[in-house]
VEXVO-553637 format. One record per residue (C-alpha): residue in one letter; x, y, z. Coordinates in steps of 0.2 Angstrom, whole numbers, padded with zeros to 4 digits, always signed. Layout:
% residues N
AXYZ;...
% end
This chain:
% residues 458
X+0305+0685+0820;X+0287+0688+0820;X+0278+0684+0835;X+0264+0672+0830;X+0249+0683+0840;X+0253+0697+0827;X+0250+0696+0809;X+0260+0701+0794;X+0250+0716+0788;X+0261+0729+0792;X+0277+0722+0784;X+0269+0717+0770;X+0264+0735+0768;X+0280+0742+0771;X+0293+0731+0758;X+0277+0722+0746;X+0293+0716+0736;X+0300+0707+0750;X+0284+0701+0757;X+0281+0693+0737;X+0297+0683+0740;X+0295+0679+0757;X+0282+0667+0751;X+0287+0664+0733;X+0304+0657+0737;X+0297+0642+0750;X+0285+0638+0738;X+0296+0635+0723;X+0309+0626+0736;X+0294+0615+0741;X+0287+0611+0723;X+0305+0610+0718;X+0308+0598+0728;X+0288+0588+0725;X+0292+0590+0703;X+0310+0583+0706;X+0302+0570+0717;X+0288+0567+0702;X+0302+0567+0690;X+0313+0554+0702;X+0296+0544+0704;X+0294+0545+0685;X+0313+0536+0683;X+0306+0523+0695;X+0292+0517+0688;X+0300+0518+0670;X+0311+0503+0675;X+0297+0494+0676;X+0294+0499+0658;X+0285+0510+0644;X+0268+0502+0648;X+0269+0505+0668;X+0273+0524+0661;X+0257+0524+0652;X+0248+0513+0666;X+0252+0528+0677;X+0247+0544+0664;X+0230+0538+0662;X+0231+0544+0680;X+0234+0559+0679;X+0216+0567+0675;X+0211+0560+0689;X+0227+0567+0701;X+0223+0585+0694;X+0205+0583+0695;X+0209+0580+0715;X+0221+0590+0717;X+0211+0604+0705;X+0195+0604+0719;X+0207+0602+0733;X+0218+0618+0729;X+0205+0629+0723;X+0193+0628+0737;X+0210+0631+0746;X+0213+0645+0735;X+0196+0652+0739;X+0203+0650+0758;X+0217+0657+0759;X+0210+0673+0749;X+0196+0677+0764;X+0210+0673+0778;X+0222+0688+0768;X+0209+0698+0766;X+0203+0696+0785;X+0219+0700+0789;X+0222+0714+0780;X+0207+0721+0787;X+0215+0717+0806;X+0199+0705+0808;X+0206+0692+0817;X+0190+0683+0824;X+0184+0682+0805;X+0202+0675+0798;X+0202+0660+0814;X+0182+0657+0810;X+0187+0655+0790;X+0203+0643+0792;X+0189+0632+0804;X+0175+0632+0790;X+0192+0627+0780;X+0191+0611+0790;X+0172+0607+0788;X+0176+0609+0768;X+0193+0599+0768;X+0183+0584+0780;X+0168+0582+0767;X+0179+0584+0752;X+0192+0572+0759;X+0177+0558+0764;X+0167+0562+0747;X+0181+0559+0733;X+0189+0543+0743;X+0173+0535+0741;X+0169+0540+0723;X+0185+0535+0718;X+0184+0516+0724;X+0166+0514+0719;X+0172+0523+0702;X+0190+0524+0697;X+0192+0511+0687;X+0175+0513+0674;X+0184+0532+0674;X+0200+0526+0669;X+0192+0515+0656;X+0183+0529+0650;X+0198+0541+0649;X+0203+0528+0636;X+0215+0516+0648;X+0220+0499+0634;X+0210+0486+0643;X+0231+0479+0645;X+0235+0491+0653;X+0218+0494+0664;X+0221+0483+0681;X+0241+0491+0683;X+0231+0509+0682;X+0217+0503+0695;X+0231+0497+0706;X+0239+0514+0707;X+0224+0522+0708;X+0215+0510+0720;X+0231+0514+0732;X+0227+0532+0733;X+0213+0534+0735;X+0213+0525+0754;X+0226+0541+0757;X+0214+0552+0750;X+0208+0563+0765;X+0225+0566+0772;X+0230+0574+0755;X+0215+0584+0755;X+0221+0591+0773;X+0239+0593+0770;X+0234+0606+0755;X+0220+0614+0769;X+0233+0616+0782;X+0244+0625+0768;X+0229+0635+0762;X+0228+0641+0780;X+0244+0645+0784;X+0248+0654+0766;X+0232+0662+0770;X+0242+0672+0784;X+0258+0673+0773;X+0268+0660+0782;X+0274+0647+0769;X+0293+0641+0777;X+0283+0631+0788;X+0271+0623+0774;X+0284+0620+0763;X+0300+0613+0776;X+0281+0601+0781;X+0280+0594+0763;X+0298+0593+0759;X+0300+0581+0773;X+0286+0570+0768;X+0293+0572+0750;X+0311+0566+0754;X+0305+0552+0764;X+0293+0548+0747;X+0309+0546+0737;X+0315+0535+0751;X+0302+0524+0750;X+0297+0522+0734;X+0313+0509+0729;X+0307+0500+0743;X+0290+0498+0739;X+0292+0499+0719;X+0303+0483+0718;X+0311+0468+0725;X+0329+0472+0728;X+0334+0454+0732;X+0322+0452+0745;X+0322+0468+0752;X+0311+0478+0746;X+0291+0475+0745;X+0290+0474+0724;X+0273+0480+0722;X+0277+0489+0704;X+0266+0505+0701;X+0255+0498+0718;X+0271+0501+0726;X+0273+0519+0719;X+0256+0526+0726;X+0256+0516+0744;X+0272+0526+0747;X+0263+0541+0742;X+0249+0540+0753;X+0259+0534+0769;X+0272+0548+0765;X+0255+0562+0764;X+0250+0552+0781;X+0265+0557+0791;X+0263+0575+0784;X+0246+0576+0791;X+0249+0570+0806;X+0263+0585+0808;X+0254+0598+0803;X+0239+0593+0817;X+0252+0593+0828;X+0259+0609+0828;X+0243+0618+0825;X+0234+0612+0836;X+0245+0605+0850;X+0261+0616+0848;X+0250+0634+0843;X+0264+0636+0829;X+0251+0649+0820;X+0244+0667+0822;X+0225+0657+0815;X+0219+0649+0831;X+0204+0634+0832;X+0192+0634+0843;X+0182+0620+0837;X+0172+0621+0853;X+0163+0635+0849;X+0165+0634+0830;X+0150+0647+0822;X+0145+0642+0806;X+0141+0657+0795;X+0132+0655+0777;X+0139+0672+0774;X+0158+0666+0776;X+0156+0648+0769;X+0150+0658+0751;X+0164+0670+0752;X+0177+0654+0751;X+0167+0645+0738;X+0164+0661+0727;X+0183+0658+0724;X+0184+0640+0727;X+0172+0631+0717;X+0177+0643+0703;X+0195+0639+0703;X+0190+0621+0707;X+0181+0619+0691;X+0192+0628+0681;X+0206+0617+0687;X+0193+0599+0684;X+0190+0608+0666;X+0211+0608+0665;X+0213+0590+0670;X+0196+0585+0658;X+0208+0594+0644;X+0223+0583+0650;X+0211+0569+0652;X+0206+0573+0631;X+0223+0576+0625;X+0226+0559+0631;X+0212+0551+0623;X+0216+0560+0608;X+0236+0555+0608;X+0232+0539+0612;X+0219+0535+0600;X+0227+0544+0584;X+0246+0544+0586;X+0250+0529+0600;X+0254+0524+0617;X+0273+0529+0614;X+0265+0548+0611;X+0256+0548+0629;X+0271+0543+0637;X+0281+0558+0629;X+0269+0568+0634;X+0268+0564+0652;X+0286+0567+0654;X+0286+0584+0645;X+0273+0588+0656;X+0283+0583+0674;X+0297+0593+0665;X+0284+0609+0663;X+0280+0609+0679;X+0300+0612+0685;X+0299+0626+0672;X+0284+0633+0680;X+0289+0635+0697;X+0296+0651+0699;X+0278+0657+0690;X+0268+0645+0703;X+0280+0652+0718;X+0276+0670+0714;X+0258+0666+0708;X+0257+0660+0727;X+0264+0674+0732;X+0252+0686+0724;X+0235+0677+0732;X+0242+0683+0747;X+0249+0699+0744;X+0236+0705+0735;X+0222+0701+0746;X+0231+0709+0762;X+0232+0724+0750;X+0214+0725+0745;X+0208+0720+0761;X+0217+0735+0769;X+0212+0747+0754;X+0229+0749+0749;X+0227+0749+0730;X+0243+0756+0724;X+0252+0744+0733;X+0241+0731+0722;X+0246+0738+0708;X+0264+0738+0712;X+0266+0719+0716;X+0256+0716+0703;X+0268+0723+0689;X+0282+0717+0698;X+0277+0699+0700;X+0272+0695+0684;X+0288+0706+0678;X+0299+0692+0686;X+0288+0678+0680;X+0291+0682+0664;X+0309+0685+0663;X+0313+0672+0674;X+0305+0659+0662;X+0309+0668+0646;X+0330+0663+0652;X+0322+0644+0657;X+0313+0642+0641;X+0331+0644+0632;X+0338+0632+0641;X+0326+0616+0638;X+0326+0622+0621;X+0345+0619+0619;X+0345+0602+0630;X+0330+0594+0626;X+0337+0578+0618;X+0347+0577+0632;X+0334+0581+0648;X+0321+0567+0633;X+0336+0554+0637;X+0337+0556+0655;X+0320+0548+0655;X+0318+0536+0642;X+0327+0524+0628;X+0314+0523+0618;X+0319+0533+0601;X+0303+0535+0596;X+0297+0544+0614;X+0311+0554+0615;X+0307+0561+0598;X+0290+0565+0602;X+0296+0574+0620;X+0308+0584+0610;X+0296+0590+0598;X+0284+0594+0613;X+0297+0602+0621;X+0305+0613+0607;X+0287+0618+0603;X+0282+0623+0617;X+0296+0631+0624;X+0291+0647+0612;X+0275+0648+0625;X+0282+0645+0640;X+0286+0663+0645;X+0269+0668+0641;X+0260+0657+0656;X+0268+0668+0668;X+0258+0681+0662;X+0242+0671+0660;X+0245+0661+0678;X+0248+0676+0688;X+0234+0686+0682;X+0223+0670+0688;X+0229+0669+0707;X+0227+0689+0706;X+0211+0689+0704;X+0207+0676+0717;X+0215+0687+0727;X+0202+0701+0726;X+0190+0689+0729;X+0186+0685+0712;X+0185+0667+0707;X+0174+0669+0693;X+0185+0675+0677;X+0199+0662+0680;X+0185+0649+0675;X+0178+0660+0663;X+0198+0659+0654;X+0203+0640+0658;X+0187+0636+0647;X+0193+0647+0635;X+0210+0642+0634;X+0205+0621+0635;X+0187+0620+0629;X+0185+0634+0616;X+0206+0633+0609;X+0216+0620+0612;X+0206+0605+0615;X+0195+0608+0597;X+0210+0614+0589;X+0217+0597+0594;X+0204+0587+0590;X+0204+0594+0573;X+0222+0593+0569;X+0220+0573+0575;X+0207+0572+0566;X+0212+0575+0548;X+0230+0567+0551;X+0240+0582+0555;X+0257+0580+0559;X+0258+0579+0580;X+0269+0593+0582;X+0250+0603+0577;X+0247+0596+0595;X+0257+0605+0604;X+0255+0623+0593;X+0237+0620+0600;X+0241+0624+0616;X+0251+0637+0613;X+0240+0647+0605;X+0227+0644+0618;X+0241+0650+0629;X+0244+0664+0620;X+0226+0670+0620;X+0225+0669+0640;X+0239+0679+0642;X+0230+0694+0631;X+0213+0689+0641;X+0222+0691+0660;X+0229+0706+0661;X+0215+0715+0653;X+0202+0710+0667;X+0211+0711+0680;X+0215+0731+0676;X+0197+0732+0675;X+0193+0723+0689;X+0206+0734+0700;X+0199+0750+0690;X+0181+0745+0696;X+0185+0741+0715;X+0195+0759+0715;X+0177+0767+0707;X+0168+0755+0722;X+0180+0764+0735;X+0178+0782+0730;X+0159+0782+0726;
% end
């Protein structure tokens, strides 16, 4: 076991392979276990009924808008932590994960207070039925008082991934993921007396206190128990302009290119909603808890590569870049390529799992099926995004989200709605703007791993 006063660096370097799944194997156990809990939290609330489904998608935007800040300046994070680590700067990775800190507080404070001044005109906006408007506040309004401590929990797990531990992160979050799925029966409905029976209220206030518990562990044991090789010394924190720009030139990139992701899932909504029905959003929300068990080996190894890459290019080991590189996104590839097969066979069956409603399950079928032909090809296009970032290059992962969501698939949609096309035009939308990202990706990240060789030799 390593000890935690020395880094990584050196056994990265010796088997990059292992090192890849060394942190892509806890993060697709941790997300596996968060999409089934989404999935189980899904079959909950849809007890309550088609329009509590709907109540809750409208949310949605708003969780990945969150969640698209929150990980992308933790993205940006854990990108100067690797890289100081792989330059053996330990003073500059512990004075990064603290400037981590100062970000995750402001952000936390900022979006809890937007969202209860807000929320509710944004979900009206977003094109919430005025029916179904106070059940979508609810859950919303719930969340938001948790907001800070799941703005931590994801800078904690930027930190730690930052020095290539992720078994920690990840056994962290499973915990307070199992005990979400415990909780969420008893806050969702009566159960003869027993249970709390807040409905979709009941469903977020179980979040939050289970993302409470979480926070409260990881403060615990990094700054009480010392379970990391990053140290805090908030005492004598330095702030450094120079640092704080290095993070955000990742962060703010990634966060606005996953905001522009959640504004296209907040228009896709607005657009399924307002030309083909309610029953059409519903269908879509499940397919879309379904994609993200699909995507997990592609998210695992994704995670894997930020790391990897920026110990690599941080220690001016470009080969080795090159190497995890093509064998990352070689897995990713096959792995979802086998997946895709297998939804496309089940789909009515993994359609009734969530829903009785013929009409939805039709629509989730055809969403599925449709899609299912794309599928392999995000694990090229999501890789060569997180590999970027890891060479400290936030900026072409925005300029190919708004691509893929504001110059393909969104107008494409908007068009096909528009003149009455059949919804299955929908979903080809989206995999041609999928398509196009995975030409896009590989080719700058060659050049820009071409051009920092060029910078090295000059």
């Amino acid at each position: 076991m390593k000890d935690k006063d020395e880094s990584r660096l050196q056994d990265f370097l010796d088997k990059p392979e292992k090192a890849l799944w060394s942190i892509a194997l806890p993060v697709i156990a941790g997300m596996a276990i968060q999409t089934m809990y989404s999935i189980v939290d899904m079959l909950f609330i849809g007890q309550l009924g088609g329009d509590s489904i709907t109540a809750v998608a409208f949310n949605m935007p708003l969780y990945f808008f969150v969640m698209g800040i929150t990980f992308g300046i933790g993205t940006g994070l854990t990108s100067s932590i690797s890289r100081a680590i792989g330059a053996e700067d330990k003073k500059r990775a512990d004075n990064a994960a603290e400037h981590g800190l100062l970000i995750g507080l402001f952000l936390g404070v900022t979006l809890t207070i937007l969202g209860l001044i807000l929320g509710k005109d944004v979900l009206s906006a977003l094109g919430a039925p005025d029916e179904m408007l106070n059940e979508s506040w609810s859950y919303l309004r719930v969340t938001c008082y948790g907001m800070t401590f799941i703005v931590f929990a994801i800078v904690f797990r930027s930190i730690l991934a930052g020095e290539g531990d992720m078994k920690f992160p990840v056994m962290v979050a499973a915990t307070g993921t199992i005990l979400n799925i415990i909780l969420d029966p008893i806050f969702i409905f009566d159960l003869g007396g027993f249970g709390l029976g807040m409905g979709v209220e009941g469903a977020a206030l179980a979040s939050v206190v289970s993302q409470t518990i979480v926070f409260s562990i990881f403060v615990y044991m990094l700054f009480w128990r010392d379970h990391a090789y990053i140290t805090f010394d908030l005492r004598n924190f330095e702030f450094s302009t120079g640092l704080m720009k290095e993070i955000l030139w990742v962060g703010i990139p990634s966060s606005i290119s996953m905001i522009i992701m959640s504004f296209g899932q907040g228009i896709f909504n607005y657009i399924l909603v307002d030309s083909y029905g309610p029953d059409s959003v519903a269908a879509y929300t499940i397919s879309g808890r379904l994609e993200m068990l699909m995507f997990l080996p592609i998210m695992g190894i994704a995670t894997g590569l930020v790391t990897t890459v920026g110990m690599f290019t941080g220690a001016k080991k470009m080969d080795k870049v090159r190497q995890i590189i093509l064998y990352g996104i070689s897995r990713a590839f096959a792995i979802v390529a086998v997946a895709s097969l297998i939804v496309f066979i089940s789909a009515p069956y993994i359609m009734g799992l969530f829903t009785d409603d013929p009409i939805i399950e039709e629509i989730g079928v055809g969403v599925l099926r449709t899609l299912c032909f794309a599928y392999p090809f995000v694990g090229i296009a999501m890789p060569c995004g997180r590999i970027m970032q890891g060479l400290g290059q936030g900026f072409p992962v925005l300029v190919i989200t708004a691509l893929r969501v504001l110059l393909i698939s969104a107008p494409l949609a908007y068009y096909f709605a528009n003149n009455e096309y059949d919804i299955v035009w929908i979903w080809y939308s989206i995999a041609i703007s999928i398509g196009v990202s995975a030409i896009v990706g590989p080719i700058w990240v060659w050049k820009t791993i071409n051009s920092i060789e060029q910078k090295s030799t000059a």
